[in-house]
C-alpha positions, 0 to 999 in steps of 0.5 A: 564913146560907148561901145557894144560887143554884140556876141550872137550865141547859140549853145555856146555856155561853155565858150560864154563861161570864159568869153565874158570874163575875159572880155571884161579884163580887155575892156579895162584897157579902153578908156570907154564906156563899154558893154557886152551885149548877148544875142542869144537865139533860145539855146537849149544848153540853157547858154541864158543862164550862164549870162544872168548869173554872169549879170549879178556882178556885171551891170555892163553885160546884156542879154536879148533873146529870139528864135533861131533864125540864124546868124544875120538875124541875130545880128540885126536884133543885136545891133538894133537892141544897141542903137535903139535901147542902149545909145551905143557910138560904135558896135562890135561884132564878135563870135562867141567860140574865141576864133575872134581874140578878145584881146583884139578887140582895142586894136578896132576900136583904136582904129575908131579913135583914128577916124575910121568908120568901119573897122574889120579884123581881117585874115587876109592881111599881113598879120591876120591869120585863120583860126588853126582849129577850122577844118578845111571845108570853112577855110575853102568856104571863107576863102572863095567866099571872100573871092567871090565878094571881092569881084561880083559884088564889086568892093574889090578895094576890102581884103576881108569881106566875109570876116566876122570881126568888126567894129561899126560906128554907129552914124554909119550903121544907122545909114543902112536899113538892117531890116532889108538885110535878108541874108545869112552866114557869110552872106550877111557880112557881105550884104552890110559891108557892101551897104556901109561903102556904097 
């Protein structure tokens, strides 16, 4: 199975300076074919540079770049890069300032291996927590977000629908039309969750 770790940056050289390493000792414990894939949207702190040079000695990270249009384009241009130009099985999304543990990341993917199609690391179950370093308007925002996806958008059956660490195979994304997912932030978790269950 080849699996893509899609990371949407935007002046993150400093987490990207550790986050790469690290993820590349976790992907030593996957017995899969995986790559790191940065979705880098022209930051000015150069965060592009730190990844070319991170790929002199990594042939497994990978670099696109675009405008800033925000979270959910930058997910689209990521996860459209990994299905059309590297054949990637299942596609992770994952942020880039470590509120999402690399060291999580064979938990979803065990789950694929399982059966699963979609898989999200929540923090709304037992085991799940929120990052201590969020202050409390991101706590309130992800908390009545997620409330409100459960019960107007109807997929009352997800306990984190706004959650931004998942694993996606690639037969199920492929199903959904990225490009009519004109939405950002939060919202565009919950748009591509409430396509991927219809």
């Amino acid at each position: 199975m080849k699996v893509v770790v899609i990371i949407p940056t935007y002046n993150e050289r400093t987490n990207i300076t550790r986050l790469v390493p690290r993820i590349q000792e976790v992907f030593c414990t996957i017995d899969h074919d995986s790559h790191i894939l940065i979705a880098d949207d022209n930051s000015p702190d150069n965060t592009q540079d730190v990844v070319r040079d991170f790929q002199t000695s990594m042939a497994n990270l990978h670099l696109i770049s675009g405008d800033k249009l925000g979270l959910g384009h930058a997910y689209i241009r990521g996860m459209t890069y990994a299905i059309q130009h590297m054949d990637a099985d299942v596609v992770l999304e994952m942020d880039a300032d470590f509120s999402h543990k690399p060291d999580d990341i064979p938990r979803l993917v065990k789950e694929l291996e399982n059966g699963a199609d979609f898989v999200i690391g929540s923090r709304y179950v037992k085991g799940g927590s929120i990052p201590e370093e969020w202050g409390l308007f991101r706590r309130l925002n992800s908390f009545f977000g997620n409330i409100t996806a459960r019960y107007v958008a109807g997929i009352y059956r997800i306990k984190d629908c706004t959650a931004g660490f998942r694993a996606i195979r690639v037969s199920l994304l492929s199903q959904i039309d990225l490009s009519a997912l004109r939405v950002q932030g939060y919202a565009f978790q919950i748009a591509l969750l409430y396509e991927a269950v219809l």
